[in-house]
LOVEX-155451 format. One record per residue (C-alpha): residue number from 1; residue in one letter; x, y negated, z negated. Coordinates in steps of 0.02 Angstrom, whole numbers. Example, Ala and Ser with C-alpha at 12.3 -4.5 7.8 and 13.67 -1.06 7.14 Angstrom:
BEGIN
   n res     px     py     pz
   1   A    615    225   -390
   2   S    684     53   -357
REM end
This chain:
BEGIN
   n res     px     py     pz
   1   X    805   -705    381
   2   X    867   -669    206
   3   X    927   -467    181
   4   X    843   -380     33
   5   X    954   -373    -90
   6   X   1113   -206    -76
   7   X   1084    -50   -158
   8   X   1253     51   -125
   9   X   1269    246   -105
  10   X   1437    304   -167
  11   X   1502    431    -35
  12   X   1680    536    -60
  13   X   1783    399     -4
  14   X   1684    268    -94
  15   X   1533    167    -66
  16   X   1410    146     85
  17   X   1267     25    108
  18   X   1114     73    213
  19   X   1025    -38    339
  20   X    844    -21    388
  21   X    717    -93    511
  22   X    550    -11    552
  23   X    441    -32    695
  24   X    255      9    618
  25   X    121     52    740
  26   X    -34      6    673
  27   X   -198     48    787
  28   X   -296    -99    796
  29   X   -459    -92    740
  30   X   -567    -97    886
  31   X   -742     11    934
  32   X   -654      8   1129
  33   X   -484     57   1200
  34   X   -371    -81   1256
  35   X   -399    -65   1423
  36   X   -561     36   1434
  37   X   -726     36   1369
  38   X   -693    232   1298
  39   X   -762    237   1111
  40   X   -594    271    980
  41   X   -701    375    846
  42   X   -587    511    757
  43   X   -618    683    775
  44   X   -713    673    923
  45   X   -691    843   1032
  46   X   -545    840   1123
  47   X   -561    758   1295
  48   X   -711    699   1253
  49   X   -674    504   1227
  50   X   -580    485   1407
  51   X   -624    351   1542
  52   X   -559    356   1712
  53   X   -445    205   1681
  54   X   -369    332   1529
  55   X   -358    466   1634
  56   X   -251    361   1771
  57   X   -372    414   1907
  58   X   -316    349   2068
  59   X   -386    159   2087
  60   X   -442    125   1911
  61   X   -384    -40   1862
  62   X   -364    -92   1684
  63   X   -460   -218   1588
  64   X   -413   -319   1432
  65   X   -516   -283   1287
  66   X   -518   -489   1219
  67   X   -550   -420   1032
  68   X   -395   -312   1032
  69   X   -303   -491   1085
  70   X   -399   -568    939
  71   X   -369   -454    814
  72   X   -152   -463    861
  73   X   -178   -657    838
  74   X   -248   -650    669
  75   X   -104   -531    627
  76   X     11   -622    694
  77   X    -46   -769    620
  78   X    -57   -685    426
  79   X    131   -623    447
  80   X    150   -814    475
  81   X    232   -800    678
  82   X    246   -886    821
  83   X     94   -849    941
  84   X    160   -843   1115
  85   X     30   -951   1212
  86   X    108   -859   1353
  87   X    128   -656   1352
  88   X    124   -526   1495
  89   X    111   -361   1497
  90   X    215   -227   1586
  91   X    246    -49   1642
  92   X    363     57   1525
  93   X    405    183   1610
  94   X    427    389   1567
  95   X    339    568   1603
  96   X    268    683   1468
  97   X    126    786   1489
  98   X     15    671   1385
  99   X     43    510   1470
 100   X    -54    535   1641
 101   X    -11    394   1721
 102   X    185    405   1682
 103   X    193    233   1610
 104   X    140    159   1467
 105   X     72    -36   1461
 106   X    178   -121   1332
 107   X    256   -299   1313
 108   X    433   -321   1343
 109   X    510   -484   1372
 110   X    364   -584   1319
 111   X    264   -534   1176
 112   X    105   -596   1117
 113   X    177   -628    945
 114   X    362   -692    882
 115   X    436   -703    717
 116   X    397   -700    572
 117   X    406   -648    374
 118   X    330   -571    237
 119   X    371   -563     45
 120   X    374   -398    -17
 121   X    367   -357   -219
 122   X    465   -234   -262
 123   X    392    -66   -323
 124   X    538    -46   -481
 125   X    499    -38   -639
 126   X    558   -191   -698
 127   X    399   -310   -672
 128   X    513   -473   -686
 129   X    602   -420   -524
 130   X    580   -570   -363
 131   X    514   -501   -207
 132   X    602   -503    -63
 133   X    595   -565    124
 134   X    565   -460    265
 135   X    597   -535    444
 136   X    476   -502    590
 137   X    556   -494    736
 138   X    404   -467    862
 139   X    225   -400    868
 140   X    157   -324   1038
 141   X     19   -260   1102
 142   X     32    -80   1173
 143   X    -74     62   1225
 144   X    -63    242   1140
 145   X    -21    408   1229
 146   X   -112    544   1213
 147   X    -60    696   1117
 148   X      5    868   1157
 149   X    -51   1000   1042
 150   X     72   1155   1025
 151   X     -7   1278    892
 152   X   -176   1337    977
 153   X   -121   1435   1112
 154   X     74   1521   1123
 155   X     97   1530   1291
 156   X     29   1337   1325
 157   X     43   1164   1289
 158   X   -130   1086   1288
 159   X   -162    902   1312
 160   X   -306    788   1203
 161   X   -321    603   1287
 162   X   -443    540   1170
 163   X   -281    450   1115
 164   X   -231    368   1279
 165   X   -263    210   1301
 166   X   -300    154   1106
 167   X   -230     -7   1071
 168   X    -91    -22    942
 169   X     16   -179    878
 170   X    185   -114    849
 171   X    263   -243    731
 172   X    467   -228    729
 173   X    546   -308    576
 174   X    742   -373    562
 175   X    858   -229    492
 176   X    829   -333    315
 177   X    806   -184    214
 178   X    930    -97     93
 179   X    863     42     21
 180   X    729    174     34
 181   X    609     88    -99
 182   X    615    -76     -2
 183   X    567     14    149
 184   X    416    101     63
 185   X    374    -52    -13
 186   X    377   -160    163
 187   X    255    -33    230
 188   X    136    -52     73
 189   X    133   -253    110
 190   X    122   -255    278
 191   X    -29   -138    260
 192   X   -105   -217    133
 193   X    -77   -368    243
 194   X   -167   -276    405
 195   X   -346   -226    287
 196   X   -352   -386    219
 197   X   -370   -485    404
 198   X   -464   -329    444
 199   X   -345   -277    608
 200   X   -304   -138    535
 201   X   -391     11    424
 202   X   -211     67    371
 203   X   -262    247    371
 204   X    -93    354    372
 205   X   -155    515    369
 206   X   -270    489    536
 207   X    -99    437    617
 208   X   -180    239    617
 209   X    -20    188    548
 210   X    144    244    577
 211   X    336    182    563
 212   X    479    226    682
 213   X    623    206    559
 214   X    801    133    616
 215   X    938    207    486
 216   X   1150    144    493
 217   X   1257    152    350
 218   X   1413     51    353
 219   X   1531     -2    221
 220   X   1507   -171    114
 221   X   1530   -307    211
 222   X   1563   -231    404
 223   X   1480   -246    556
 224   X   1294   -153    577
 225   X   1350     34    621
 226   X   1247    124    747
 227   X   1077    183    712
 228   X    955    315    714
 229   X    768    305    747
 230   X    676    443    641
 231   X    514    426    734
 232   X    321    418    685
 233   X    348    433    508
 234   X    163    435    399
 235   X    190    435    223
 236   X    269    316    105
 237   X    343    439      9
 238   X    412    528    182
 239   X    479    363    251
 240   X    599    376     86
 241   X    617    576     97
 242   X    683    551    294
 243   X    794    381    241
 244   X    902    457     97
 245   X    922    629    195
 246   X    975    531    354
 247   X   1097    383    277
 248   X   1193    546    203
 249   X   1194    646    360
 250   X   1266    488    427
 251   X   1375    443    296
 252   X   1436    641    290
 253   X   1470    641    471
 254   X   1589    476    468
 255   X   1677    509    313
 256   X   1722    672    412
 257   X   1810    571    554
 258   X   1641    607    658
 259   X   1554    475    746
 260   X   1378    422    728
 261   X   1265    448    915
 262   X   1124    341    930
 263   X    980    476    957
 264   X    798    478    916
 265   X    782    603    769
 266   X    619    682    681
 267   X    572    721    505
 268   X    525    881    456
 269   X    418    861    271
 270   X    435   1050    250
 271   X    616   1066    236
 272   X    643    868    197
 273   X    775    820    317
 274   X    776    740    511
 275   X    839    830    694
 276   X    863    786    837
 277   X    760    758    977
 278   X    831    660   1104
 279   X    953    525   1148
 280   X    898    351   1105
 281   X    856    282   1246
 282   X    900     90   1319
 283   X    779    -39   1371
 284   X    847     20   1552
 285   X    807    155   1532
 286   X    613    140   1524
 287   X    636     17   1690
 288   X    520    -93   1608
 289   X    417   -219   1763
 290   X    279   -325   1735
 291   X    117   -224   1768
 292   X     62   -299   1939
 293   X   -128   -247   1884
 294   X   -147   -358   1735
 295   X   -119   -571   1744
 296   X    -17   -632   1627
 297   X   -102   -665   1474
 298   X   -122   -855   1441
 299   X   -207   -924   1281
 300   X   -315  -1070   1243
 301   X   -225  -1175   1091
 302   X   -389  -1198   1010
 303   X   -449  -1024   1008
 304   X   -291   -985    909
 305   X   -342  -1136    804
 306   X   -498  -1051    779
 307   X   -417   -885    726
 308   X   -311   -985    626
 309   X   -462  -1068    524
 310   X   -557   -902    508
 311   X   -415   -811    416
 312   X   -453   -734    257
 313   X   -361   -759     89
 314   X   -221   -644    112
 315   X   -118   -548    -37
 316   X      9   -703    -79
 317   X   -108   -822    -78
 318   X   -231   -727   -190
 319   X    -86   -666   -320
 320   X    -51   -849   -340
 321   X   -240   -895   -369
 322   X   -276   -754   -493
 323   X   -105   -816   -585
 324   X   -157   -994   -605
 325   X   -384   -955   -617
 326   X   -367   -801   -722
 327   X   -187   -851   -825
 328   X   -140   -680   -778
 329   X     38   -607   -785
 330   X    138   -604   -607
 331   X    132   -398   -623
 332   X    -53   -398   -660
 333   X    -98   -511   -507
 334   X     18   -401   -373
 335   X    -55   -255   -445
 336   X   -253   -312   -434
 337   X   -221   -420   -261
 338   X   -136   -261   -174
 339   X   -306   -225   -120
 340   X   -432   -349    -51
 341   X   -566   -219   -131
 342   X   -478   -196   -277
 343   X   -463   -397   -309
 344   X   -647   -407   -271
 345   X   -697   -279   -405
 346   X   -585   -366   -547
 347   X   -666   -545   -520
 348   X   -845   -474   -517
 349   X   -797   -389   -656
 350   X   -717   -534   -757
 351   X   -863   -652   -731
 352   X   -891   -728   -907
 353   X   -755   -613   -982
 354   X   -592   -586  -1059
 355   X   -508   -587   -884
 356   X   -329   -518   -964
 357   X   -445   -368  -1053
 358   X   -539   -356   -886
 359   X   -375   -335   -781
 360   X   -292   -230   -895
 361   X   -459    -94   -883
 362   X   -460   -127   -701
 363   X   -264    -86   -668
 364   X   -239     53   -804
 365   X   -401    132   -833
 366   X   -492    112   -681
 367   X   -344    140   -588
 368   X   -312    313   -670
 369   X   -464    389   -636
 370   X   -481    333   -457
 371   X   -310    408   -417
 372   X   -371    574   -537
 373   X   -506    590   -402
 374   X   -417    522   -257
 375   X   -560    386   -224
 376   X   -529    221   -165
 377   X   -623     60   -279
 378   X   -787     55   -180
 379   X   -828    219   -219
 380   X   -796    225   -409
 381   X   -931    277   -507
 382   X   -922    131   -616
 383   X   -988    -21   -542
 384   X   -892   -186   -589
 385   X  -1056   -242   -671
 386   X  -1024    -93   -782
 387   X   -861   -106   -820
 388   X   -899   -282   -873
 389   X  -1028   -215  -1008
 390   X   -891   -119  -1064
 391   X   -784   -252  -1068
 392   X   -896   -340  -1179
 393   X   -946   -232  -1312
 394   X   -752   -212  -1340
 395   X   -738   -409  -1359
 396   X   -889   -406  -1493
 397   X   -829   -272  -1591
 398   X   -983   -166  -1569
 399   X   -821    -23  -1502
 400   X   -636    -18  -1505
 401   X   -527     19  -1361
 402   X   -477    193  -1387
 403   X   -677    224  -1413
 404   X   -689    159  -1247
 405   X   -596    261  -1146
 406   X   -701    375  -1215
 407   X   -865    259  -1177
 408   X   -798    242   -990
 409   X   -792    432   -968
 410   X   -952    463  -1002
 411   X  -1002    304   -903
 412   X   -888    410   -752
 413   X   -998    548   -779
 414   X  -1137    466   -748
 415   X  -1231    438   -908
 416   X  -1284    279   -874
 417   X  -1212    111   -949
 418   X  -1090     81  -1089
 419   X  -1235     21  -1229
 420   X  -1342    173  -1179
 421   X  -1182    282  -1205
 422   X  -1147    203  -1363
 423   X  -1313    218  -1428
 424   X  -1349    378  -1358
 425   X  -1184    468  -1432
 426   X  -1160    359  -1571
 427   X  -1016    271  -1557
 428   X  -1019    102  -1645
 429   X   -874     24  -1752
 430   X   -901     67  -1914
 431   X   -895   -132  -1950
 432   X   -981   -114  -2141
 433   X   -843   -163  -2265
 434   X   -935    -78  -2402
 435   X   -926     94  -2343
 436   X   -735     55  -2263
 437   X   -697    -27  -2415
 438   X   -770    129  -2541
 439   X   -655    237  -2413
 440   X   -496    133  -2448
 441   X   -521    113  -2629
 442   X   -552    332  -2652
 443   X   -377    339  -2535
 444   X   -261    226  -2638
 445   X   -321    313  -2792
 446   X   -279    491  -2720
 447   X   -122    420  -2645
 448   X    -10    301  -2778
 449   X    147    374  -2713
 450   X    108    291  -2542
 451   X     27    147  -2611
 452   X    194     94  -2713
 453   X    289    120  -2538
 454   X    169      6  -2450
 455   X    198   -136  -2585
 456   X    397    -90  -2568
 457   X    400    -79  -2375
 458   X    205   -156  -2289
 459   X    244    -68  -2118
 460   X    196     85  -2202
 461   X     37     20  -2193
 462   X      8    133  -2051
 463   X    -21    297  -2155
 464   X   -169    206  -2227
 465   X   -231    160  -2068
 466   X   -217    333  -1975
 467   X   -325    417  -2143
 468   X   -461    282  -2120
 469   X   -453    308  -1932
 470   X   -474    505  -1951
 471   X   -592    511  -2100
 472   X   -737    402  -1982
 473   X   -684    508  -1849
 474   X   -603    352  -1747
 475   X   -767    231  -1750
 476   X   -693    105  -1903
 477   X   -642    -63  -1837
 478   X   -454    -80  -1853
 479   X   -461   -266  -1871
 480   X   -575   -238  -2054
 481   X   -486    -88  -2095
 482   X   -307   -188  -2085
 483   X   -386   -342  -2171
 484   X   -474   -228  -2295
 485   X   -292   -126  -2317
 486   X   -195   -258  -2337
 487   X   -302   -354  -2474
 488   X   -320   -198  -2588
 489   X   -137   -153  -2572
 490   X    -77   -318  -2623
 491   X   -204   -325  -2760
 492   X   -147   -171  -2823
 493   X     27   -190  -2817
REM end
């Protein structure tokens, strides 16, 4: 696969480039464990969501759940892999208090999916910039531990296994990315990707999706140095945070004469940098066997067919549809197909309308009052249906834009739709060229002095404007109020 594109880090002794892979564990979305029947609800009381076969009771045997395998096909299958037709599962083996059975089932050797890609747009400013390709290396199916809880009681580790047993898809990428903002912006597609097929809810703060981060520096041009995995990492902004404070520990430590141990390393947010935790292990290490109480896991080529043919439109394929349907700009149809709901919202909305106007409310103003709120597009207070009606009276001059933002405020509020706002608080474009004009005619003859510098320079137009603008308290339409300007100052010059 084709690296991301360099970004260098100038050290003491000149520059560095870093080199990043992630493994992302995303919890599949499933009512049932992977091998149990336990329920996977969060914020259940502890303990409380455990079945025997979680709790590695003596003769349980595990089960496969057949919709966990379903929903890893689909993914696999929208990060356009290989589906292994042939996968097994085995033992991985090592003891901490919250893995009762001291093993976790995993996939090794043989994987249900192999690789594949994904484009990634950039997240940079500059709107023009081409995405770039991330390599997938594998996807496999694995169970979750459990977890230990430190902070209740000082004397004690206590154990929760609602946890153990939940299936995740832990999706490892090529080392293909070069700096922290590709990173971030890998995660962002590749969960984007995961609540579009519906595998996935993406939800980072309930710990549904998380990234074990691989960080080596090296200098331009040399072999991969060794890495670091900064482990269970669940925040955009503190996959970045633990990248840049870990490629200069590295880079630090070599250009000191030091050399770099492969270790597993954590991030703390609070004081923004990674520590230690352990030395990475080796595939050896784990002594990884095929579990001898689960069959290999064969599939039928025409229920992945079916999967195939029951895929949704993903985020490429809709960014490319909205271009060429809605003639909108290559920004504007990243931004609105970033989020299946989001997408949905803008073509409801642009039914019968402006769709550039509708997209540019949807992605600035919409957008900015969600994210005031922290609420996510199915809960905003203004319907598509609405937004539309707002749309419209915009494109029949009835208001102007700046008078809605206003309008959509008190639509946010809750004061019903954008003509009853209008009416109600009396906002209509002052469209009568009688009064506008009467208000023109009384400026120029209180202003000559900037009427002669209009006729001498016309971009001073503007004064004009902003007086017209201020006297009707915002509500004139600027399109008469130019045309009206323009007309008078000519004649009168």
């Amino acid at each position: 696969m084709t690296a991301a594109a360099s970004k260098l880090i100038d050290g003491r002794t000149g520059p560095w480039e870093v080199v990043l892979g992630l493994e992302v564990h995303a919890q599949v979305a499933s009512k049932a464990k992977l091998f149990s029947g336990a329920p996977v609800g969060f914020g259940a009381e502890p303990n409380s969501q455990v079945s025997l076969v979680d709790a590695a009771m003596p003769g349980m045997l595990p089960v496969i759940n057949r919709h966990c395998v379903e929903q890893a096909i689909r993914t696999g299958l929208g990060l356009k892999a290989k589906i292994n037709l042939w996968s097994r599962f085995d033992r991985k083996n090592y003891f901490y208090p919250d893995l009762p059975a001291g093993y976790q089932i995993s996939q090794y050797k043989e994987p249900i999916v192999g690789e594949g890609r994904i484009l990634v747009a950039r997240d940079g400013r500059d709107r023009d910039e081409a995405p770039f390709e991330v390599g997938i290396e594998r996807l496999h199916l694995e169970q979750d531990a459990g977890k230990s809880i430190h902070d209740i009681d000082p004397d004690a580790t206590l154990v929760d296994l609602n946890r153990a047993g939940v299936a995740l898809m832990e999706i490892v990428s090529h080392p293909d990315m070069r700096s922290p903002e590709e990173a971030a912006a890998y995660v962002r597609a590749l969960r984007n990707i995961l609540r579009y097929l519906g595998t996935c809810d993406g939800d980072m703060e309930k710990g549904h999706l998380r990234a074990d981060v691989n960080v080596s520096v090296r200098r331009p041009g040399e072999p991969l140095g060794t890495r670091c995995e900064i482990k269970n990492v669940n925040s955009y902004r503190y996959i970045q945070q633990a990248i840049v404070y870990e490629a200069r520990r590295q880079i630090d430590i070599l250009e000191d004469g030091g050399r770099i141990e492969q270790e597993t390393r954590l991030f703390d947010p609070a004081k923004g940098e990674t520590r230690s935790m352990r030395t990475k292990e080796e595939a050896q290490d784990y002594r990884y066997f095929p579990d001898p109480d689960l069959l290999p896991l064969e599939l039928d080529p025409a229920w992945v067919e079916e999967i195939r043919a029951g895929l949704p439109e993903l985020p490429d394929e809709k960014r490319a549809r909205l271009m060429n349907q809605y003639g909108l700009s290559p920004y504007d149809a990243q931004v609105l197909s970033a989020e299946a709901a989001r997408a949905a919202y803008f073509e409801t909305a642009a039914a019968g309308r402006d769709a550039k106007l509708v997209a540019n409310w949807v992605a600035n103003e919409l957008a900015g009052r969600l994210a005031r709120d922290d609420l996510e597009i199915e809960a905003s207070p203004v319907r598509p249906q609405a937004l539309a009606g707002l749309v419209e009276l915009i494109e029949e001059g009835v208001i102007s834009t700046k008078i809605g933002r206003e309008v959509l405020d008190h639509m946010w509020a809750g004061e019903g739709s954008a003509a009853e706002v209008v009416d109600k608080r009396g906002l209509r474009q002052v469209s009568d060229t009688g009064a506008l004009e009467a208000l023109i005619e009384q400026l120029i003859a209180d202003n000559p002095d900037k009427a002669a510098q209009v006729a001498a320079r016309p971009q001073a137009i503007g004064w004009f404007v902003g007086q017209v603008m201020r006297a009707t308290g915002g509500k004139a339409n600027p399109g008469a109020v130019n045309a009206l300007l323009k007309a008078k100052l000519v004649r009168e010059s």
